[in-house]
PDB file of N, CA, C, O and CB in Angstrom:
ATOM      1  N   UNK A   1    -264.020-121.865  25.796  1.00  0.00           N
ATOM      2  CA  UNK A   1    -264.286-123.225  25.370  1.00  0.00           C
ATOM      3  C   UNK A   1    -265.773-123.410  25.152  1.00  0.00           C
ATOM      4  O   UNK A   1    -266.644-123.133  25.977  1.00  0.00           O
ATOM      5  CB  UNK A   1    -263.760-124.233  26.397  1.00  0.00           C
ATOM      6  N   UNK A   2    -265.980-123.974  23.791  1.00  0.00           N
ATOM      7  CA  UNK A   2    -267.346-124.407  23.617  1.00  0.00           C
ATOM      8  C   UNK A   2    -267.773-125.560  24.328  1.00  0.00           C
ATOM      9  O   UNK A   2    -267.165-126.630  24.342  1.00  0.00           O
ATOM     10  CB  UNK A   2    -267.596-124.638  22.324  1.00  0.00           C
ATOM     11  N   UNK A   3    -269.087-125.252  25.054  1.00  0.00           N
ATOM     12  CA  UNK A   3    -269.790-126.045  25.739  1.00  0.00           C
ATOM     13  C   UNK A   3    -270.789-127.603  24.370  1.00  0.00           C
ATOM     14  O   UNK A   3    -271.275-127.405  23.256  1.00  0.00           O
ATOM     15  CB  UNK A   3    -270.905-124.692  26.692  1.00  0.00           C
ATOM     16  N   UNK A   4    -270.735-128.423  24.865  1.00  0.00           N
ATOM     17  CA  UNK A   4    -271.521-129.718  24.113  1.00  0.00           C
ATOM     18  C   UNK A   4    -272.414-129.555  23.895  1.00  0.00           C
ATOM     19  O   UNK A   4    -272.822-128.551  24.480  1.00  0.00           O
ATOM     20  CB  UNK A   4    -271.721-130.832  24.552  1.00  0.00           C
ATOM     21  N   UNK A   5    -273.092-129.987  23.319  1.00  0.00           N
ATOM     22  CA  UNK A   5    -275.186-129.711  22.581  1.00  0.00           C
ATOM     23  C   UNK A   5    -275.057-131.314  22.649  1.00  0.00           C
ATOM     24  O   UNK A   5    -274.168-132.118  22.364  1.00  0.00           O
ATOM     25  CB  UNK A   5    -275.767-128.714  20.189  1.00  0.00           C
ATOM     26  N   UNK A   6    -276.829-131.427  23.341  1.00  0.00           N
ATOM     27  CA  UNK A   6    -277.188-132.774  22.905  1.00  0.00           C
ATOM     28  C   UNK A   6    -278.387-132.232  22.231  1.00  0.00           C
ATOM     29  O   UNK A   6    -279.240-131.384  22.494  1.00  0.00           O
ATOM     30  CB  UNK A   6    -277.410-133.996  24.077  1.00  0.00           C
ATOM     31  N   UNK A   7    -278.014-133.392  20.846  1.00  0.00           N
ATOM     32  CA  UNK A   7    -279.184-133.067  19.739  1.00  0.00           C
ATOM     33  C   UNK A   7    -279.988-134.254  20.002  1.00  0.00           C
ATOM     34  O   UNK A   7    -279.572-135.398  20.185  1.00  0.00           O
ATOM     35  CB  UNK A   7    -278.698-132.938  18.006  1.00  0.00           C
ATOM     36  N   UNK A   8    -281.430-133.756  19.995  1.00  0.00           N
ATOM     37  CA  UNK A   8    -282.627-134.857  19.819  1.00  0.00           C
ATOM     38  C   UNK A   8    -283.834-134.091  19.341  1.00  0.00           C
ATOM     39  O   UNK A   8    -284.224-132.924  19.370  1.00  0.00           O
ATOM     40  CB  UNK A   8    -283.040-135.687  21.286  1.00  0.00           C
ATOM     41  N   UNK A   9    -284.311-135.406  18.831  1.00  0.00           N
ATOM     42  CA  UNK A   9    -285.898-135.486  18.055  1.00  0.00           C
ATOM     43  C   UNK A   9    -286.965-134.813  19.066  1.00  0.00           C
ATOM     44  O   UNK A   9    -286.811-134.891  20.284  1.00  0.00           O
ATOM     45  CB  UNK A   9    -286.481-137.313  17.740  1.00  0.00           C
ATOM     46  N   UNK A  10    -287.779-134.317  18.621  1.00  0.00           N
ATOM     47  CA  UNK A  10    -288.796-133.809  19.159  1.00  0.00           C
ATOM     48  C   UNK A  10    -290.126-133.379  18.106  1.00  0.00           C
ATOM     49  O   UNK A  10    -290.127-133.208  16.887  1.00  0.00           O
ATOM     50  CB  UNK A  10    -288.208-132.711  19.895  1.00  0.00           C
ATOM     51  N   UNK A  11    -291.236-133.284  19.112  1.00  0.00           N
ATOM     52  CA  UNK A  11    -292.568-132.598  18.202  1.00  0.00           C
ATOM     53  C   UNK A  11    -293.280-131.924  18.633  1.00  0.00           C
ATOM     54  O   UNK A  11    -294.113-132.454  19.368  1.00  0.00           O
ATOM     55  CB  UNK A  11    -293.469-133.284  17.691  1.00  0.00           C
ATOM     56  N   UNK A  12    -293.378-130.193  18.405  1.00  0.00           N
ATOM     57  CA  UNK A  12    -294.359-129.421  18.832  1.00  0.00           C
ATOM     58  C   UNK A  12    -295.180-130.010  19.266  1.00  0.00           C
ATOM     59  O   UNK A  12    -295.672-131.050  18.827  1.00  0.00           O
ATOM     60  CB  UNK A  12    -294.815-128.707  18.133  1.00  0.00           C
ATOM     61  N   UNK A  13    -295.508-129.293  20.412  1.00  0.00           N
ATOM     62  CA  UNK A  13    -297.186-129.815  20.774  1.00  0.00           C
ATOM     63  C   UNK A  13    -297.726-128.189  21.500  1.00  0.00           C
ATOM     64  O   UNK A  13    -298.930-127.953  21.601  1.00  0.00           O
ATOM     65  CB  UNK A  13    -297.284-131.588  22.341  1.00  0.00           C
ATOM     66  N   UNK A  14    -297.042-127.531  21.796  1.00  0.00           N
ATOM     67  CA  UNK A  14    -297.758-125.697  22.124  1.00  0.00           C
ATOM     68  C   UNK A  14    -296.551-124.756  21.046  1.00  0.00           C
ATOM     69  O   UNK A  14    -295.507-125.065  20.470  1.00  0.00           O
ATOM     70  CB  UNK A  14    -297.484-124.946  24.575  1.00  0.00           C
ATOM     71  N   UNK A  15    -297.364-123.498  21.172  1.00  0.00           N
ATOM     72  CA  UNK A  15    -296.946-122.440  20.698  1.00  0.00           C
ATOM     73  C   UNK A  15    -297.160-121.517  21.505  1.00  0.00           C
ATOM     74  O   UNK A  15    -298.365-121.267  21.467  1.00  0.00           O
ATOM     75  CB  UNK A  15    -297.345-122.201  19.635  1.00  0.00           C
ATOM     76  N   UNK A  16    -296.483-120.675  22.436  1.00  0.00           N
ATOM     77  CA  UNK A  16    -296.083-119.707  22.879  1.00  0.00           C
ATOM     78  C   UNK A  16    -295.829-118.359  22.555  1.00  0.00           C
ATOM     79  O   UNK A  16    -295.340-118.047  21.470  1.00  0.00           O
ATOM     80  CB  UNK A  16    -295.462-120.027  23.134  1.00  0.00           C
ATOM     81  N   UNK A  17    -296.245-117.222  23.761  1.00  0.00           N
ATOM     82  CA  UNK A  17    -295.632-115.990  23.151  1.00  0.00           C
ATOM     83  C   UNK A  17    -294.284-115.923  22.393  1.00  0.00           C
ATOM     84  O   UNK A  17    -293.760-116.914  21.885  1.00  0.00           O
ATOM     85  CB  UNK A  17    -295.493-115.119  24.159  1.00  0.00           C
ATOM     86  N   UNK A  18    -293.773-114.695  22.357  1.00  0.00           N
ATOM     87  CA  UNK A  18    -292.601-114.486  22.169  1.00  0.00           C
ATOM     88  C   UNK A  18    -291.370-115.525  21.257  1.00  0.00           C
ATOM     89  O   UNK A  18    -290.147-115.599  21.369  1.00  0.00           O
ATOM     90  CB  UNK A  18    -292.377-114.294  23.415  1.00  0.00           C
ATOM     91  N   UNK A  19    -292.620-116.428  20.103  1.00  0.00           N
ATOM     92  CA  UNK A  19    -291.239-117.232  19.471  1.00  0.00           C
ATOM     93  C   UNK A  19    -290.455-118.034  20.263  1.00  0.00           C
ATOM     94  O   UNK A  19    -289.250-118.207  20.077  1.00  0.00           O
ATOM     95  CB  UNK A  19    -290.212-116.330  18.960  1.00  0.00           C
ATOM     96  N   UNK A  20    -291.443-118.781  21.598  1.00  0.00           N
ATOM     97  CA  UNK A  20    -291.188-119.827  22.497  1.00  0.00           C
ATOM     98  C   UNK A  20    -292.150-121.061  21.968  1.00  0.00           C
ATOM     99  O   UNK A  20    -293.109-120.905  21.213  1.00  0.00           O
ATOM    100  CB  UNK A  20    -291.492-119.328  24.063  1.00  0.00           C
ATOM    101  N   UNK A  21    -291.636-122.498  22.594  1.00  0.00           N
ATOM    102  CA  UNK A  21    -292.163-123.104  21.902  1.00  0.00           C
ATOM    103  C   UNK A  21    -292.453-124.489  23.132  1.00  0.00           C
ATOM    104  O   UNK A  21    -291.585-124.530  24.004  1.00  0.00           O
ATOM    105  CB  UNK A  21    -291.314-123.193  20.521  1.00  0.00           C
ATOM    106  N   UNK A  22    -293.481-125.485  23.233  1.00  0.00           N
ATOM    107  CA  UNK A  22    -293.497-126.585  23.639  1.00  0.00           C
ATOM    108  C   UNK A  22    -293.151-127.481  22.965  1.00  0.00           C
ATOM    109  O   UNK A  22    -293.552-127.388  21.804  1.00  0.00           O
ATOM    110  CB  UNK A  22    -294.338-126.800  24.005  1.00  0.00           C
ATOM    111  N   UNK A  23    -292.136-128.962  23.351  1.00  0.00           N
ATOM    112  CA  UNK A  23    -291.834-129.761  22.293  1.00  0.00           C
ATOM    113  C   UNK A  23    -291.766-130.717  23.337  1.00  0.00           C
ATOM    114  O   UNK A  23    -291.254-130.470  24.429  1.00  0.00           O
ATOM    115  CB  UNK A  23    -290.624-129.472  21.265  1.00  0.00           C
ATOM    116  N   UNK A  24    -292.460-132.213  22.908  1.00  0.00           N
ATOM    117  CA  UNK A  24    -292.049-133.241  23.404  1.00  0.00           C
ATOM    118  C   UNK A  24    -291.126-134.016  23.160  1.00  0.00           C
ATOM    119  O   UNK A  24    -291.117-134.603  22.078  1.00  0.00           O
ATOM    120  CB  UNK A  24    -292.684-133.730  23.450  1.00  0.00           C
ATOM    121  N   UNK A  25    -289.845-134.271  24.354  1.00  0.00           N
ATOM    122  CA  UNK A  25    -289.195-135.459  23.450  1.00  0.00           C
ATOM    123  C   UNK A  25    -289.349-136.612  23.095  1.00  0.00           C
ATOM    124  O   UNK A  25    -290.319-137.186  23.591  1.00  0.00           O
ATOM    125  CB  UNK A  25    -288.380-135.726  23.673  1.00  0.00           C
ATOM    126  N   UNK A  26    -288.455-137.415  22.092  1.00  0.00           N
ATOM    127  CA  UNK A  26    -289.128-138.430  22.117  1.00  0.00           C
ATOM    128  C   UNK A  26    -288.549-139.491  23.004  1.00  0.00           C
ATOM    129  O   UNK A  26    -289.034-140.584  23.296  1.00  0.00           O
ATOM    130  CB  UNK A  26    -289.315-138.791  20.894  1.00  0.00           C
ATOM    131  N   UNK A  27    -287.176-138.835  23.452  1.00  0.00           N
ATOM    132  CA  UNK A  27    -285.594-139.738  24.131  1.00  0.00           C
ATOM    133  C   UNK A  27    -286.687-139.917  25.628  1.00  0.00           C
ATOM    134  O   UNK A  27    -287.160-140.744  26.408  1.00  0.00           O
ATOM    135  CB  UNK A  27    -283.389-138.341  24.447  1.00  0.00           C
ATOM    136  N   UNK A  28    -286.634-138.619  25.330  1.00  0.00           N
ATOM    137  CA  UNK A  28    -286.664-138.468  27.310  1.00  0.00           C
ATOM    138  C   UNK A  28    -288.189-138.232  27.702  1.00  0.00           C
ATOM    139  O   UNK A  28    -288.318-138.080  28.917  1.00  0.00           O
ATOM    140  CB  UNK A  28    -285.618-136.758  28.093  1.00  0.00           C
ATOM    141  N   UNK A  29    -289.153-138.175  27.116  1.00  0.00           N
ATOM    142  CA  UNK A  29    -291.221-138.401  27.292  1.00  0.00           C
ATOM    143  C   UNK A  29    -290.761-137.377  27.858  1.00  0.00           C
ATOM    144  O   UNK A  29    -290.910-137.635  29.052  1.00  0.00           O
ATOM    145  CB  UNK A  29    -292.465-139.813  28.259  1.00  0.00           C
ATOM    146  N   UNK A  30    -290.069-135.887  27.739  1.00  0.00           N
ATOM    147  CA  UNK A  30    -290.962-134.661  28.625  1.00  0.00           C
ATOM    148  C   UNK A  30    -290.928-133.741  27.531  1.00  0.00           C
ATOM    149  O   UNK A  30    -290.365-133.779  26.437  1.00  0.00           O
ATOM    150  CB  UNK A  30    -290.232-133.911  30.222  1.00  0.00           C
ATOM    151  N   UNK A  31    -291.751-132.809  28.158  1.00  0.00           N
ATOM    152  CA  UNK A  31    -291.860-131.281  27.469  1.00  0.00           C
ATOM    153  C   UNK A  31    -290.872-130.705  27.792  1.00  0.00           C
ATOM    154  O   UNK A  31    -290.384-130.891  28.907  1.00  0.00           O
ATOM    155  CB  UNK A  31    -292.976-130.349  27.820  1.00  0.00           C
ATOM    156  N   UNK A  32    -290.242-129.728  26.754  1.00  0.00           N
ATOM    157  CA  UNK A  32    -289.165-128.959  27.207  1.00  0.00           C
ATOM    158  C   UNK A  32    -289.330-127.690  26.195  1.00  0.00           C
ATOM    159  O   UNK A  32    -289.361-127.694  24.965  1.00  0.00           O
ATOM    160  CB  UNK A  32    -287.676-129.799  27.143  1.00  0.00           C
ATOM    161  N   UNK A  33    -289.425-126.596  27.121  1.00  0.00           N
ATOM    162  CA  UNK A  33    -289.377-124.995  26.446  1.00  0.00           C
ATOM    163  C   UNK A  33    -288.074-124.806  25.293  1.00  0.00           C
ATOM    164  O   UNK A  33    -286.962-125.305  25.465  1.00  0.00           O
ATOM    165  CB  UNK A  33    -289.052-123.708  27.897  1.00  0.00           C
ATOM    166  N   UNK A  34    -288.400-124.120  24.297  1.00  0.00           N
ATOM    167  CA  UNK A  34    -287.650-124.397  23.076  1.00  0.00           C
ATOM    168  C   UNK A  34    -287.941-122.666  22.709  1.00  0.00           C
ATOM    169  O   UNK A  34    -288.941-122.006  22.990  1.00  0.00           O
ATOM    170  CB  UNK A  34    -288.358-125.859  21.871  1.00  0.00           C
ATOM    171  N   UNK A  35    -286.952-122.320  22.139  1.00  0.00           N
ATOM    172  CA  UNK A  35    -286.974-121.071  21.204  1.00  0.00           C
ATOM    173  C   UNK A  35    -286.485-121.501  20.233  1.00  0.00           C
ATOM    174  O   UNK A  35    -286.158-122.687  20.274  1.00  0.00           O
ATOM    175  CB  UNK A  35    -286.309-119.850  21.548  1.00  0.00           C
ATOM    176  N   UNK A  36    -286.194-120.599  18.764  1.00  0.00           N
ATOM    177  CA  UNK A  36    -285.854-120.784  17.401  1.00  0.00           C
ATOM    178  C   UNK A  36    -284.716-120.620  17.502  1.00  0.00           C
ATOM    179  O   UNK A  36    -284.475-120.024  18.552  1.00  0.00           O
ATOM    180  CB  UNK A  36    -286.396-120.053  16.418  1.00  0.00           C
ATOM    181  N   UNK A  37    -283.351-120.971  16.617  1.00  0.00           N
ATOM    182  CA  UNK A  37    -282.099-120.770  16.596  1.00  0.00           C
ATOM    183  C   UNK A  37    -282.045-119.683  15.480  1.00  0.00           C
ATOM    184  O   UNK A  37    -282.687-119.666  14.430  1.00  0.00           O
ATOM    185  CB  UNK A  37    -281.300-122.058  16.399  1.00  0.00           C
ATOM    186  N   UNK A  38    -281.178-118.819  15.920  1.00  0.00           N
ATOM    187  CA  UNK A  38    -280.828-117.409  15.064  1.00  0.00           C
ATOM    188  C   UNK A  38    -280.955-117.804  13.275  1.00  0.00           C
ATOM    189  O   UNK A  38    -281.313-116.831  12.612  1.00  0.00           O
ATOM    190  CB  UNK A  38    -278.893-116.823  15.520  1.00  0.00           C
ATOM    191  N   UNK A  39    -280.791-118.646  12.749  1.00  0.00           N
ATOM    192  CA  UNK A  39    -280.613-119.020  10.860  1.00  0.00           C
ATOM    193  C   UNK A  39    -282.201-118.820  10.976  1.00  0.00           C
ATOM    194  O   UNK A  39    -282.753-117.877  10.408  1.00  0.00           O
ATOM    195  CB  UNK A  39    -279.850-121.077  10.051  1.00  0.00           C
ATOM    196  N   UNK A  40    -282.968-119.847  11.813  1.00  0.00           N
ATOM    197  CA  UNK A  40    -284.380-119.860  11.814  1.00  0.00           C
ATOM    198  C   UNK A  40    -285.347-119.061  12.089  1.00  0.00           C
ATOM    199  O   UNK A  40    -286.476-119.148  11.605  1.00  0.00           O
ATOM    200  CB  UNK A  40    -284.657-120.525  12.331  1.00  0.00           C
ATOM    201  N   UNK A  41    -284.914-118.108  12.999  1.00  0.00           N
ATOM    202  CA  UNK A  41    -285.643-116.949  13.261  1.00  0.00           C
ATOM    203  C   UNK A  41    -285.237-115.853  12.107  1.00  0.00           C
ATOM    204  O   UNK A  41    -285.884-114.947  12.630  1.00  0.00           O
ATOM    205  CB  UNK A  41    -285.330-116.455  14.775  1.00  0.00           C
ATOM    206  N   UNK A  42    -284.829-115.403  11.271  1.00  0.00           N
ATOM    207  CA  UNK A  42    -283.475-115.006  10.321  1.00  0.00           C
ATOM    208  C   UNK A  42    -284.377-114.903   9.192  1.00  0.00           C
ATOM    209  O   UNK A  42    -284.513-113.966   8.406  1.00  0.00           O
ATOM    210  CB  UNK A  42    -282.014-116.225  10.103  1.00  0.00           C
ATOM    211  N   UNK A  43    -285.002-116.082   9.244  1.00  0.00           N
ATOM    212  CA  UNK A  43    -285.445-116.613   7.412  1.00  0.00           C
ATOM    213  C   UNK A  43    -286.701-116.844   7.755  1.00  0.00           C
ATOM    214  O   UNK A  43    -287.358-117.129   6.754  1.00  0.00           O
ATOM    215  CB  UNK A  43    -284.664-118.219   6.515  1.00  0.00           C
ATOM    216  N   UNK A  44    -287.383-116.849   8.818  1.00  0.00           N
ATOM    217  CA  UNK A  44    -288.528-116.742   9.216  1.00  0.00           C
ATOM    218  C   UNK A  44    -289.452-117.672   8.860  1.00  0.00           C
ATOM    219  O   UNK A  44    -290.475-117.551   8.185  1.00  0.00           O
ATOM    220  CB  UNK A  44    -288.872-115.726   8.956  1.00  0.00           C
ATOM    221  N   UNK A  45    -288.950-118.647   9.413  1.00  0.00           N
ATOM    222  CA  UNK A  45    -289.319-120.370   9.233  1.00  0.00           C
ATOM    223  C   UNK A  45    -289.877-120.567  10.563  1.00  0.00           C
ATOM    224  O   UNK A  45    -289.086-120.690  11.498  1.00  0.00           O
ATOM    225  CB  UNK A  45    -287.872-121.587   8.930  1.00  0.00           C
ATOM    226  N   UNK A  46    -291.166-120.616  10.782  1.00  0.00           N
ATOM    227  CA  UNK A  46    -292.096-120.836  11.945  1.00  0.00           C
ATOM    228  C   UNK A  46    -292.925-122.338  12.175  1.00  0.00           C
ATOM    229  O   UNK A  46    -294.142-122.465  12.043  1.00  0.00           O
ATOM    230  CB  UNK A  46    -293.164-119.712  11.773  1.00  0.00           C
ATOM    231  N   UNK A  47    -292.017-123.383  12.531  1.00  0.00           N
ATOM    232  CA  UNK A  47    -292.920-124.333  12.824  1.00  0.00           C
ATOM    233  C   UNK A  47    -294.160-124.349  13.478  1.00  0.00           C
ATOM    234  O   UNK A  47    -294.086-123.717  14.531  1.00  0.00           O
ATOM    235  CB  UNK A  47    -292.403-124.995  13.315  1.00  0.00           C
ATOM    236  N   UNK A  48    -295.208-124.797  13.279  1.00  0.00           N
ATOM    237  CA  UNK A  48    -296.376-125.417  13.602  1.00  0.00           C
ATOM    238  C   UNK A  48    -297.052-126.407  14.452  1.00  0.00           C
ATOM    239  O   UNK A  48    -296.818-127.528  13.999  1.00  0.00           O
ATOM    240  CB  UNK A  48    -296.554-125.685  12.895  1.00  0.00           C
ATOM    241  N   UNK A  49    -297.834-126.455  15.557  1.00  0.00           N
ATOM    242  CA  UNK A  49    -297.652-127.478  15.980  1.00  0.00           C
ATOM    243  C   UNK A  49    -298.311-129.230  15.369  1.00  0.00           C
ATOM    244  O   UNK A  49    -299.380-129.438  14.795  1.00  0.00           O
ATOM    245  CB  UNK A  49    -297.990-127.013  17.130  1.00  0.00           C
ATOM    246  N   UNK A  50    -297.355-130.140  15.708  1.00  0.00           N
ATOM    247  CA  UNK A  50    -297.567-130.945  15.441  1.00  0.00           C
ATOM    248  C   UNK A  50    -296.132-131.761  14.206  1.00  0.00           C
ATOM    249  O   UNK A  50    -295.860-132.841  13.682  1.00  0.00           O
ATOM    250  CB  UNK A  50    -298.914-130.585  15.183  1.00  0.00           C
ATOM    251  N   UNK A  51    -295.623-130.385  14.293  1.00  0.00           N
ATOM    252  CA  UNK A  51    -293.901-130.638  13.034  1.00  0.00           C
ATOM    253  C   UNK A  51    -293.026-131.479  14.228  1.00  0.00           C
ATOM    254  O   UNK A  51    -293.044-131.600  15.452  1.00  0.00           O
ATOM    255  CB  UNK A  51    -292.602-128.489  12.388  1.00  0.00           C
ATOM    256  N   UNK A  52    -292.293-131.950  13.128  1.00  0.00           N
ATOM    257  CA  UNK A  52    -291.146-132.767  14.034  1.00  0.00           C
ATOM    258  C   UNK A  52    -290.139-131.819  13.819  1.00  0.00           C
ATOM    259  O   UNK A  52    -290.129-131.193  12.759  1.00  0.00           O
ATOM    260  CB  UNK A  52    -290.641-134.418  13.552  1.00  0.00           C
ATOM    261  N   UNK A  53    -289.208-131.608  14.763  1.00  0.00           N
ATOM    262  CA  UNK A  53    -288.249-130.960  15.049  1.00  0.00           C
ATOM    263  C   UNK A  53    -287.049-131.701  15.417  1.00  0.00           C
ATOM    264  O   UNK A  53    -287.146-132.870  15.792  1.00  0.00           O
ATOM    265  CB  UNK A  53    -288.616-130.186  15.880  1.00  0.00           C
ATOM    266  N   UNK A  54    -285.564-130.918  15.311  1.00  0.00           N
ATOM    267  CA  UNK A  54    -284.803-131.361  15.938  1.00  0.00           C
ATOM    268  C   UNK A  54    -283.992-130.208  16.915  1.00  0.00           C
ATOM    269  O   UNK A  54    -283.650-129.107  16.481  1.00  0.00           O
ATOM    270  CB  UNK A  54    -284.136-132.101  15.046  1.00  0.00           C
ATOM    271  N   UNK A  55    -283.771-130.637  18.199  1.00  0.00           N
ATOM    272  CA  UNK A  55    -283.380-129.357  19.310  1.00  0.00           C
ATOM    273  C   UNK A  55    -281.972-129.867  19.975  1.00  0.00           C
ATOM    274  O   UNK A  55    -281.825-130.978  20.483  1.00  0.00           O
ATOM    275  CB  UNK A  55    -284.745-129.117  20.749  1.00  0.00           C
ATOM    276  N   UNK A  56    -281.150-129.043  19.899  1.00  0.00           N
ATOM    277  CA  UNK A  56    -279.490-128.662  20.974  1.00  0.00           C
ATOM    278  C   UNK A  56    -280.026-128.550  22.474  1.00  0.00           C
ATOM    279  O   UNK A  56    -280.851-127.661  22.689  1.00  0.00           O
ATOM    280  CB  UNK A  56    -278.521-126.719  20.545  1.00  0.00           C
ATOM    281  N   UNK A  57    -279.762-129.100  23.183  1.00  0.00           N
ATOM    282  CA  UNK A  57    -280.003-128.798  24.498  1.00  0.00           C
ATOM    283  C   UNK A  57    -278.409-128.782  25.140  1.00  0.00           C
ATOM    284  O   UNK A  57    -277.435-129.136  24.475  1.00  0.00           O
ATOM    285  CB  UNK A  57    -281.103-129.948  25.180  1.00  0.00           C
ATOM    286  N   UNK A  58    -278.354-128.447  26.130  1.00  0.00           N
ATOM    287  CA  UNK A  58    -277.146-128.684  27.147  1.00  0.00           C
ATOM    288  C   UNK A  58    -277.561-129.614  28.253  1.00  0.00           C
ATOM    289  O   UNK A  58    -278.466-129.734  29.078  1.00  0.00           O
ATOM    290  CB  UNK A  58    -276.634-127.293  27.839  1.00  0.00           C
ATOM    291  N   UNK A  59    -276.117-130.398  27.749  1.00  0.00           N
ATOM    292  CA  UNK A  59    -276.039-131.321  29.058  1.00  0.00           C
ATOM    293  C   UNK A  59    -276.522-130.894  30.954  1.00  0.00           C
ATOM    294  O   UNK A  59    -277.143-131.514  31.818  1.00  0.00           O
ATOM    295  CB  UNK A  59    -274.386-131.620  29.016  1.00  0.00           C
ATOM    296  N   UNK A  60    -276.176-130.207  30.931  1.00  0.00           N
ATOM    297  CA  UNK A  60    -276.748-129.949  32.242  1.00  0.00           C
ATOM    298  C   UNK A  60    -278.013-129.365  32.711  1.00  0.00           C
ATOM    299  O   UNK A  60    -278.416-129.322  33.873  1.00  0.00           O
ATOM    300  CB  UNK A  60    -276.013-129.309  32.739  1.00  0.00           C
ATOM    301  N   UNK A  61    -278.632-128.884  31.560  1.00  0.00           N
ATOM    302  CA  UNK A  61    -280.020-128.586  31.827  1.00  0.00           C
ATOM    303  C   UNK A  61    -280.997-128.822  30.705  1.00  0.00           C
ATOM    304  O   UNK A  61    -281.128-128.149  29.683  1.00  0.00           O
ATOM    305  CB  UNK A  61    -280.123-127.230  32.224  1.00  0.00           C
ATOM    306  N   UNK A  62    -281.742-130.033  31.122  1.00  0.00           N
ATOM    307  CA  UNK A  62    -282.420-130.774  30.233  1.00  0.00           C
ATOM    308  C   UNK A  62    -284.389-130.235  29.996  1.00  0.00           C
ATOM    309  O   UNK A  62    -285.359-130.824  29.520  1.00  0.00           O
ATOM    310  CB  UNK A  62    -282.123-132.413  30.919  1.00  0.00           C
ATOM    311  N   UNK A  63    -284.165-128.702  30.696  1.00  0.00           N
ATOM    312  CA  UNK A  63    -285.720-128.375  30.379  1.00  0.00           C
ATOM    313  C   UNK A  63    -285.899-126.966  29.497  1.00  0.00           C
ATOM    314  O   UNK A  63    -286.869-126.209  29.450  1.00  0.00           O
ATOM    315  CB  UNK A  63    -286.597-128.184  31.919  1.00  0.00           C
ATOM    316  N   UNK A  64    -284.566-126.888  28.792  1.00  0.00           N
ATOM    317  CA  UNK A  64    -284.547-125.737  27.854  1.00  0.00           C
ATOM    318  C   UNK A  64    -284.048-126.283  26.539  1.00  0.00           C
ATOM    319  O   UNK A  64    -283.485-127.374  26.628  1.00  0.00           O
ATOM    320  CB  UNK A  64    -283.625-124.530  28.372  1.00  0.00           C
ATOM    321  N   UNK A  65    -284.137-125.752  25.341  1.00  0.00           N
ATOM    322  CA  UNK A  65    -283.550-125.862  24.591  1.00  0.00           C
ATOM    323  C   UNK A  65    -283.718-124.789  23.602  1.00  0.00           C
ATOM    324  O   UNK A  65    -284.363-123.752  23.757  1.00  0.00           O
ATOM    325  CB  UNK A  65    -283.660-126.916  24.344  1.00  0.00           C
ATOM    326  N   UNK A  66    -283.030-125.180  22.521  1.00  0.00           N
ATOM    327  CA  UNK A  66    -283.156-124.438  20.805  1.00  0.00           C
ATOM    328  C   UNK A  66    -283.514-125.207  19.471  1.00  0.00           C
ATOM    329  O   UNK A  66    -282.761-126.012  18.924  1.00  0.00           O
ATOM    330  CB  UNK A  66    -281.688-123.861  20.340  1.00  0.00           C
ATOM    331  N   UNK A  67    -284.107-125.035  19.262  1.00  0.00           N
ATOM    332  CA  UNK A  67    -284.761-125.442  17.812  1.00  0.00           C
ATOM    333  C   UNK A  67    -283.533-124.827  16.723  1.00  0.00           C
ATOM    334  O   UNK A  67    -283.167-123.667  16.535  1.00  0.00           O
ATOM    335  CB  UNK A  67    -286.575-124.554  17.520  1.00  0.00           C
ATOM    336  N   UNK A  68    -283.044-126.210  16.064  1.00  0.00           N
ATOM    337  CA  UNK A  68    -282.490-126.019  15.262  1.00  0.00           C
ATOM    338  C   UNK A  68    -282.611-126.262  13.605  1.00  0.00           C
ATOM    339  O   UNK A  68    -281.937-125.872  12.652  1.00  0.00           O
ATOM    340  CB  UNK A  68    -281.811-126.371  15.768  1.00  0.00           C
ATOM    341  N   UNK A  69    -284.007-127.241  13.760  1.00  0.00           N
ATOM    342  CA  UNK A  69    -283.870-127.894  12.194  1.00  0.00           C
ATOM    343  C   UNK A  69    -285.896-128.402  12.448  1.00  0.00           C
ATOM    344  O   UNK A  69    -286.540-128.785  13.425  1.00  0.00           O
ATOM    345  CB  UNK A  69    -282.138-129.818  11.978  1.00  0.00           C
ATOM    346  N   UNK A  70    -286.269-128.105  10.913  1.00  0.00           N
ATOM    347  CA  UNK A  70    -287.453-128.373  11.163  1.00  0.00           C
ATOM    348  C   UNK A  70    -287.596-129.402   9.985  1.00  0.00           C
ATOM    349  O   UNK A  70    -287.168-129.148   8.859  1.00  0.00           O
ATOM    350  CB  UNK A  70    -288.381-127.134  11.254  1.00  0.00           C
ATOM    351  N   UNK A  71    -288.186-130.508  10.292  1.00  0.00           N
ATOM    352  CA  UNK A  71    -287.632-131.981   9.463  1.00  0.00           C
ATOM    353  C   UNK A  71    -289.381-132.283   8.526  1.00  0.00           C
ATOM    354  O   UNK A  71    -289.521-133.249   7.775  1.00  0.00           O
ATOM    355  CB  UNK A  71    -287.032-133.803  11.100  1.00  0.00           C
TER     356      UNK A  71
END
């Protein structure tokens, strides 16, 4: 069974080793560690900081996520 994604807005604010990323939300005022989602890493679409983003997180743990869409 597939697990739920909560999608929300966010905006770089660090860049990290390894194709990790800092993003603030805008729902929830925190930083939350972000990597690229496989299409995005794929096609080699590297946001910047300061891009607005949009990230999948899981309900139960609200200090990771994935970058899914760069707006």
């Amino acid at each position: 069974m597939k697990t739920q994604c909560v999608e929300m807005n966010g905006r770089v604010t660090l860049i990290l080793p390894n194709a990790n990323y800092r993003v603030k939300v805008d729902a929830i005022e925190k930083e939350v560690l972000c990597y690229l989602a496989g299409k995005m890493a794929k096609n080699f679409i590297k946001p910047t900081v300061g891009d607005s983003v949009t990230i999948e997180m899981s309900p139960t743990d609200l200090t990771k996520g994935r970058i899914s869409r760069r707006k």
